[in-house]
C-alpha positions in Angstrom: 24.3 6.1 -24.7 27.4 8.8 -23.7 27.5 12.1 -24.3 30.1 11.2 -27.7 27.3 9.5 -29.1 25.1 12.4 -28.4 27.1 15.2 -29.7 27.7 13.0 -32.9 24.2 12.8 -33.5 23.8 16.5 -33.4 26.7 17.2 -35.6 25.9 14.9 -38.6 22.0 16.5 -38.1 23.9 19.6 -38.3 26.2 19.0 -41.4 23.3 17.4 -43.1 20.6 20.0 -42.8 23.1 22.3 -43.9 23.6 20.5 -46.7 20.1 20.3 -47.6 19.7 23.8 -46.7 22.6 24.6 -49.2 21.1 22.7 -52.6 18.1 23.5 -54.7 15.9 20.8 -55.4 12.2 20.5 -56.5 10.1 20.3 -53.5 12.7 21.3 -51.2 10.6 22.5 -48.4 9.2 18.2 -48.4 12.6 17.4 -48.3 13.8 19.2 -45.3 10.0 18.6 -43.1 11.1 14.6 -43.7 14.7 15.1 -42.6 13.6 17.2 -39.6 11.0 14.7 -38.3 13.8 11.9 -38.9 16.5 13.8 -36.8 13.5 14.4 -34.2 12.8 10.9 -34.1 16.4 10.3 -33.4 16.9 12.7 -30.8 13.6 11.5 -29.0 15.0 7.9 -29.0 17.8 8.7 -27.3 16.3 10.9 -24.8 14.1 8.2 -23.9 16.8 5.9 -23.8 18.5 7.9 -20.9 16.9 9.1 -17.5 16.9 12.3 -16.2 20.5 12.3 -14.1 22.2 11.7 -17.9 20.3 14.3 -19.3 21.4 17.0 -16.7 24.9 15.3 -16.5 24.9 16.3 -20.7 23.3 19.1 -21.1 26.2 20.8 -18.3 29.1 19.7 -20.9 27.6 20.5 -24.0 28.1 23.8 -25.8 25.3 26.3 -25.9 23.6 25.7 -29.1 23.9 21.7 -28.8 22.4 22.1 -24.8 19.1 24.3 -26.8 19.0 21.7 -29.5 18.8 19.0 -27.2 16.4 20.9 -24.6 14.2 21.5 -27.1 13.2 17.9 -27.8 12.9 16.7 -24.4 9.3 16.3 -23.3 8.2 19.2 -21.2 6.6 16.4 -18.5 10.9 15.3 -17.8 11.5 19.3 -17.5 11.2 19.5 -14.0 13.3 16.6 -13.2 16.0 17.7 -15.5 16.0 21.5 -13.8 16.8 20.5 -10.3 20.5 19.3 -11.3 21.2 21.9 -13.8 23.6 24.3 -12.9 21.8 28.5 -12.2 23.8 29.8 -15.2 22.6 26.9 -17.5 18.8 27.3 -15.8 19.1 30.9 -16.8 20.0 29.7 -20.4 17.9 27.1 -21.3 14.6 27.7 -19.2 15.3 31.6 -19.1 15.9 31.0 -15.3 12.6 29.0 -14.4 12.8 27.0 -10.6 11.9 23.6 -10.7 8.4 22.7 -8.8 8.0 21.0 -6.2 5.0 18.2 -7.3 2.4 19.5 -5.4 1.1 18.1 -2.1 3.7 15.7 -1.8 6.0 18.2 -0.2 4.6 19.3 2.9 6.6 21.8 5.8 4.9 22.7 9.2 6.0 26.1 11.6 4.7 26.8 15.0 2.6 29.9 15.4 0.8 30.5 18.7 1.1 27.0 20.0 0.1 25.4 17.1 0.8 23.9 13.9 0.7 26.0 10.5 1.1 24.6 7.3 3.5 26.0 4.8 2.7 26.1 1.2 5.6 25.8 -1.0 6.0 25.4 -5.1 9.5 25.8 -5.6 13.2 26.4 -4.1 12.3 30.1 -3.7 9.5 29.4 -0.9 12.5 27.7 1.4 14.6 30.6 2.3 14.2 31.9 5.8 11.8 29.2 6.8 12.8 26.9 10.1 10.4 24.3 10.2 9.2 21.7 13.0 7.9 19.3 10.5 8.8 17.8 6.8 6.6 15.7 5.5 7.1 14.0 2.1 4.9 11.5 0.7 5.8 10.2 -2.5 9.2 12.6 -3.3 11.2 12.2 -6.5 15.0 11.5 -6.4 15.8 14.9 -7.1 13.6 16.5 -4.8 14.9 14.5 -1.9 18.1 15.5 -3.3 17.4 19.1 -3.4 15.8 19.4 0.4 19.1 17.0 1.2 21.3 19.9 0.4 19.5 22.2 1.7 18.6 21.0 5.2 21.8 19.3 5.3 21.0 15.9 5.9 20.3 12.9 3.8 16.8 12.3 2.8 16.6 8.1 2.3 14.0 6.2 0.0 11.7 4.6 2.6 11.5 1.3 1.0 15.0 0.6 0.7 15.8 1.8 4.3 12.9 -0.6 6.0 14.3 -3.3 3.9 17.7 -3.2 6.4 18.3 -5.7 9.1 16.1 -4.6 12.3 19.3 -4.1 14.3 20.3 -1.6 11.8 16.5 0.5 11.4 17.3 2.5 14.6 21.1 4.7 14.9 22.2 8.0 15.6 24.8 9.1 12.6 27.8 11.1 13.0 25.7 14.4 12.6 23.8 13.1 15.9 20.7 12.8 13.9 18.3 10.2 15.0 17.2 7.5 12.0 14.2 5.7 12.8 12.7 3.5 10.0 9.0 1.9 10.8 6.0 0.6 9.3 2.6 1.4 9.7 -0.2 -0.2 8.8 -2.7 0.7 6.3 -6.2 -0.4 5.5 -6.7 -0.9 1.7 -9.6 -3.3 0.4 -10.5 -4.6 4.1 -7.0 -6.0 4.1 -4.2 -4.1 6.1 -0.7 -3.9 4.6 2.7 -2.1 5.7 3.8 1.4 4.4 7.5 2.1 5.5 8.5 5.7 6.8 11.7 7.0 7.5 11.6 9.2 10.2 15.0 11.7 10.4 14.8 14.6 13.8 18.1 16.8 12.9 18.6 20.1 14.4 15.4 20.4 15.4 13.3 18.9 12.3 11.5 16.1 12.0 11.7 14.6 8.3 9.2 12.2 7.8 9.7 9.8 4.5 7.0 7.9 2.8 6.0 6.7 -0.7 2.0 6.5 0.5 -0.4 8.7 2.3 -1.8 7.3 5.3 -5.0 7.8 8.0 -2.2 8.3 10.6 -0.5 11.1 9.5 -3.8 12.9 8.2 -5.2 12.5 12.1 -2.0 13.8 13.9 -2.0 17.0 10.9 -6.0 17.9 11.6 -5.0 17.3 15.3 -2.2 19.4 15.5 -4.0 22.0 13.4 -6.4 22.5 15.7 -5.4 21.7 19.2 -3.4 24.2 21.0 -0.2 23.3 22.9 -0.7 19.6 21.3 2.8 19.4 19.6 5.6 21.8 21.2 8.5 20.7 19.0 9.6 17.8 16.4 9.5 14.8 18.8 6.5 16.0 20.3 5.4 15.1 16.5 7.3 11.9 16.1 5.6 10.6 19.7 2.5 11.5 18.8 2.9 9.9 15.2 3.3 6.4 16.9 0.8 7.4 19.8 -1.6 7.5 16.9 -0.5 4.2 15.1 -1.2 2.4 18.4 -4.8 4.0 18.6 -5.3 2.9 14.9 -3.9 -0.9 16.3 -6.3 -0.9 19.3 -9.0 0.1 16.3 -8.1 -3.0 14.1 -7.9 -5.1 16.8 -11.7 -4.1 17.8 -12.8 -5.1 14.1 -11.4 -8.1 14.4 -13.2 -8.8 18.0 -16.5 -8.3 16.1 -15.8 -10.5 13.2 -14.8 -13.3 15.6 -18.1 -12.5 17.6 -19.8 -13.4 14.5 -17.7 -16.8 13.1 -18.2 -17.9 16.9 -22.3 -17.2 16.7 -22.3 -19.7 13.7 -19.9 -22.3 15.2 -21.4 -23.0 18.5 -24.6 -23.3 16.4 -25.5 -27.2 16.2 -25.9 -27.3 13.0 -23.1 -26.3 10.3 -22.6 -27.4 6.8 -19.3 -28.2 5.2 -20.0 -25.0 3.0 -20.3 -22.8 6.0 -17.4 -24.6 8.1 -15.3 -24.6 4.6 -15.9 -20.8 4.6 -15.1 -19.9 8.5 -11.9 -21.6 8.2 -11.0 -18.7 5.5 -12.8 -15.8 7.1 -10.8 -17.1 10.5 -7.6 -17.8 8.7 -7.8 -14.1 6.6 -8.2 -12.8 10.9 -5.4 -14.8 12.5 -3.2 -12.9 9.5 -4.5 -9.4 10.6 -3.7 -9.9 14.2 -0.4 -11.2 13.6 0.4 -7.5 11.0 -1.2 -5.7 13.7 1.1 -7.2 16.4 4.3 -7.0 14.3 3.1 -3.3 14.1 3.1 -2.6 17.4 6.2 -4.6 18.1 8.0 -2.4 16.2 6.3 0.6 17.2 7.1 -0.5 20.7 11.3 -1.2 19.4 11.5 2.5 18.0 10.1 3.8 21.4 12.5 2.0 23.3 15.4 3.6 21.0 14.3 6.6 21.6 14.2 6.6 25.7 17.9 5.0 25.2 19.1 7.7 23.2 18.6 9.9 26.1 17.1 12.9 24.0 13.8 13.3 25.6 12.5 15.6 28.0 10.7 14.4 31.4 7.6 15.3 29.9 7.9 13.0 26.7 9.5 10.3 28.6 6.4 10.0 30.2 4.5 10.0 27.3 6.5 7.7 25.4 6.1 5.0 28.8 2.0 5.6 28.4 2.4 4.5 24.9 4.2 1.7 26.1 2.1 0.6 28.6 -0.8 0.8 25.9 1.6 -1.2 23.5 1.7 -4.3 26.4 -2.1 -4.0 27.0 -2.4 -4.8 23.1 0.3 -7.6 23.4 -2.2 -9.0 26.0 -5.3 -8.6 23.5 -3.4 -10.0 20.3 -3.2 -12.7 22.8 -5.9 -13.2 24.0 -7.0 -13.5 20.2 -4.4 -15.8 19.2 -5.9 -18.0 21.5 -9.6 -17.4 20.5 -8.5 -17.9 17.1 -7.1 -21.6 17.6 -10.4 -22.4 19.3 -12.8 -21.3 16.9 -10.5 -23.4 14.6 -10.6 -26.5 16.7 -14.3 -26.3 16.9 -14.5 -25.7 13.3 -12.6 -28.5 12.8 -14.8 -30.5 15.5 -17.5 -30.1 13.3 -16.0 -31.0 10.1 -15.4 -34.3 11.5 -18.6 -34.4 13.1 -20.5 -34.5 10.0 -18.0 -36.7 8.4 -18.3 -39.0 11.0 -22.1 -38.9 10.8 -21.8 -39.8 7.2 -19.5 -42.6 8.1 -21.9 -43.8 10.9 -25.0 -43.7 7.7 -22.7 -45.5 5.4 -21.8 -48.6 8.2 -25.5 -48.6 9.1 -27.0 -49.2 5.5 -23.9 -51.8 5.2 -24.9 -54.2 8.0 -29.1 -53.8 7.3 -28.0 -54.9 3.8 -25.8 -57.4 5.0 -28.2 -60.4 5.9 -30.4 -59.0 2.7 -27.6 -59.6 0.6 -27.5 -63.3 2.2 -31.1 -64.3 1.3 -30.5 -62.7 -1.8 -27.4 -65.3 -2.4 -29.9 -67.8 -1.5 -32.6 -66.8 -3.3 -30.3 -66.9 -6.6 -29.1 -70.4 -6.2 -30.6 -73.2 -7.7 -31.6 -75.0 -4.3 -33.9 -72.5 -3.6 -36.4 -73.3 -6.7 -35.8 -76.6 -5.6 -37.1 -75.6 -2.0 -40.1 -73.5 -3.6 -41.5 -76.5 -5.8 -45.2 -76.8 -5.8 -45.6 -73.2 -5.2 -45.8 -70.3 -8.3 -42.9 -68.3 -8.5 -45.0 -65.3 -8.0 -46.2 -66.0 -4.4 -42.5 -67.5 -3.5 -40.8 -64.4 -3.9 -42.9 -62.0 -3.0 -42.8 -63.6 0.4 -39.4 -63.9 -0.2 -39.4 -59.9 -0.8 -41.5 -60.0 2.7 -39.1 -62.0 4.8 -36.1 -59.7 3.5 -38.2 -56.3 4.3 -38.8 -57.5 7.8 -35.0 -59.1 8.4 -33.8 -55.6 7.3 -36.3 -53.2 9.5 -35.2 -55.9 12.3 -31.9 -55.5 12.0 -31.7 -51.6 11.8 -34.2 -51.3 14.5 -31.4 -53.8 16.8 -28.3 -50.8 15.1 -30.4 -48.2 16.6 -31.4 -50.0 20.2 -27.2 -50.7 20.5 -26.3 -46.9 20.3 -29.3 -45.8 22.2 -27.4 -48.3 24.9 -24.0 -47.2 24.4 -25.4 -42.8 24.2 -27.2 -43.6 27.7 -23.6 -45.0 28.9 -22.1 -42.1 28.5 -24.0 -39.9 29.8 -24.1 -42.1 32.7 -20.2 -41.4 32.9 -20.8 -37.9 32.8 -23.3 -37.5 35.0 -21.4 -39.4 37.8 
C-alpha cells in the first residue's frame, strides 16, 4: 500500500470519529470503543502489510499528528527496526529521542589493549563514537543494522548468503576503496553432519568485518584465543589469518573422525562373515563418510583460494606471509589425507561389494546344488507315475514297491550330492594349486 492510501485511512478515521464524537446517542461510549477497535484493526492490517523500510519511508512524509497516530499502532517488537531509518528530529518526536539497539550479542567490536584482544560491549549508536576497532564481528545482523555500521565505518556491509552465492572468480576483489572482499565457507558440525556457513570477510582501513548469519566453533576458539594469549593477534589480518588457520585445524579434526569411523566399517568388512543387513548398512555409513570428506576438502580448497588472494594482493607483512605459506603447507598435507581417504573409501566399498556378491553367489551355488540332486529324483519320480511302472511292480504290494522305491531315490540323491561336493573339492584344490605355484 502507498502512503495516499495510508493518509486516507487516517483521515476518514479522523472525520468519522469526529463525527461520532459530535452526536448524542444512547450508549455512546459502546459506540465509539467498537469504532476504535475497527480503525485499529485497520491500521494494524496495513502495518503488517508493509515492512519496516515503508514504515520509516511514511512516517518521514507524514504530518505530525498522522506520524503519532500511526506510531502508536505499530507493534513495539518492529520499533527498533523502524528507529534506525528515521530521521533525529522525527526520533526526538515520536520516540522522545530513544536510539535504536543493537540486538544483543550479534554485534560484536574488538580493541587492542596491552597486546591483546578486549571486547567492546555496545547497545546502541551512542557506544560507537571514538572507538577504532581491530575487529567487527556480526553474526546474524538485521538490514538496518548492517546499514547503520555501513555508514558509519564507511564501507558496505554485504548479506553473507547472497555474496557466497557469486561465481568463485568473483568471491575474492579489492574495490575502488582498496578494501579487500573475501567471501568463504566454513564448516559446521550440526547433528553429526557438517554443513557450510558463508562469511564475508571485509579488512578496510584497518578493520576487519566479519559477516555471518550463524555462530560457529571457529570464531568462538580464535575469540577465547585472542582473549587470552598475549601478542597472538597484532592487527586485523593477524585475525583474518588466524580465522582460516583455525578452520584448517577444525578440517584436520573432521578428517581424524572420519579415520576412526573407517577403522571401524573396515573391522567388520574384513570379517568373514557379513550379512546383507550389515553390508546393506556400511554401504550408508561409508557413503554418509565419502560425503564428509569431500565438504571437508571443498573447505579447505577454498580456504586454500582466499590464502592465495591474499599473498597476491601484496598487503601482507613478511611475518604473515609466512604464516599464511604454513597454513598452506598444512592445507596440501590435508589434500594428501582426503586422498588417501578417497582411496580407502572405494576399497571398503569394493569389498563391501565383494561380499554382497559373495553371499549371493553362495545362494546361487545352494540353489544349482538342490537343482541337480533333485534332478535324477525328479526322473524316477516320472517313472514311478507312469503306468509301466505298476506294470513292472506286479506280484509285489504296492507298499513294499514304493517304499523301496522311496529307498532307491534317497540313495541316488545322497550319491549325487556327495559326487557335487567331490567336483568342487577338485576344482578348490586346483586353485590353490595355481596359487601356490
Amino acid at each position: 500500500m502507498s502512503i495516499f492510501k495510508l493518509i486516507e485511512i487516517l483521515e476518514k478515521q479522523k472525520v468519522v470519529g469526529e463525527l461520532v464524537n459530535n452526536q448524542k446517542m444512547i450508549r455512546h461510549e459502546a459506540v465509539q470503543a467498537l469504532l476504535n477497535k475497527q480503525h485499529n484493526a485497520e491500521i494494524a492490517n496495513f502495518i503488517h502489510s508493509n515492512d519496516s523500510d515503508k514504515l520509516a519511508s511514511m512516517l518521514n512524509q507524514l504530518s505530525k499528528e498522522n506520524a503519532q497516530q500511526l506510531w502508536h499502532q505499530i507493534p513495539s517488537e518492529r520499533k527498533n527496526e523502524i528507529l534506525w531509518e528515521l530521521s533525529d528530529d522525527l526520533r526526538l518526536q515520536l520516540a522522545q529521542g530513544k536510539e535504536p539497539d543493537f540486538t544483543s550479542g550479534k554485534v560484536n567490536l574488538f580493541i587492542t589493549v596491552d597486546n591483546r584482544l578486549q571486547r567492546i560491549d555496545i547497545s546502541g549508536r551512542h557506544d560507537l563514537k571514538e572507538i577504532h576497532p581491530v575487529w567487527v564481528d556480526l553474526v546474524n545482523t538485521t538490514h538496518h543494522e548492517r546499514a547503520f555500521l555501513s555508514a558509519h565505518f564507511s564501507v558496505e556491509l554485504p548479506d553473507p548468503i547472497e555474496e557466497t552465492e557469486l561465481e568463485v572468480s568473483s568471491r575474492f576483489f579489492i574495490d575502488e576503496n582498496q578494501s579487500i572482499h573475501l567471501h568463504s565457507n566454513f564448516l559446521i558440525e550440526s547433528n553429526h553432519v557438517s554443513q557450510r556457513v558463508p562469511v564475508a570477510f571485509i579488512l578496510h582501513q584497518g578493520i576487519l568485518f566479519s559477516i555471518r548469519n550463524q555462530e560457529l566453533p571457529v570464531f568462538q576458539l580464535e575469540k577465547r584465543r585472542a582473549l587470552t594469549q598475549p601478542h597472538y593477534v597484532n592487527d586485523c589480518v593477524d585475525v583474518l589469518l588466524n580465522l582460516y588457520g583455525a578452520d584448517v585445524e577444525c578440517s584436520a579434526d573432521s578428517l581424524e573422525k572420519i579415520y576412526d569411523t573407517l577403522g571401524k566399517i573396515g573391522r567388520l568388512v574384513l570379517n568373514e562373515t557379513v550379512t546383507d543387513e550389515q553390508a546393506a548398512m556400511t554401504l550408508a555409513n561409508i557413503a554418509e563418510e565419502e560425503d564428509e570428506n569431500g565438504r571437508i576438502r571443498g573447505n579447505i580448497l577454498d580456504t586454500q583460494r582466499a590464502l592465495n588472494f591474499l599473498i597476491r594482493s601484496k598487503r601482507l607483512k613478511s611475518d604473515q606471509t609466512e604464516d599464511v605459506k604454513q597454513i598452506l603447507h598444512n592445507i596440501d598435507s590435508l589434500n594428501h589425507h582426503t586422498s588417501f581417504l578417497f582411496d580407502k573409501i572405494n576399497f571398503l566399498m569394493d569389498a563391501i561389494i565383494g561380499f554382497i556378491n559373495i553371499n549371493q553367489n553362495k545362494k546361487v551355488n545352494q540353489l544349482t546344488v538342490f537343482s541337480v540332486v533333485c534332478m535324477p529324483i525328479n526322473i524316477l519320480a516320472g517313472i514311478g507315475g507312469m503306468s509301466e511302472y505298476s506294470m513292472m511292480t506286479q506280484g509285489i504290494s504296492w507298499p513294499i514297491a514304493y517304499i523301496v522305491f522311496l529307498l532307491i531315490s534317497i540313495t541316488v540323491g545322497l550319491l549325487t550330492y556327495r559326487s557335487v561336493k567331490f567336483i568342487d573339492k577338485r576344482k578348490l584344490s586346483k586353485r590353490q594349486k595355481k596359487m601356490l605355484l
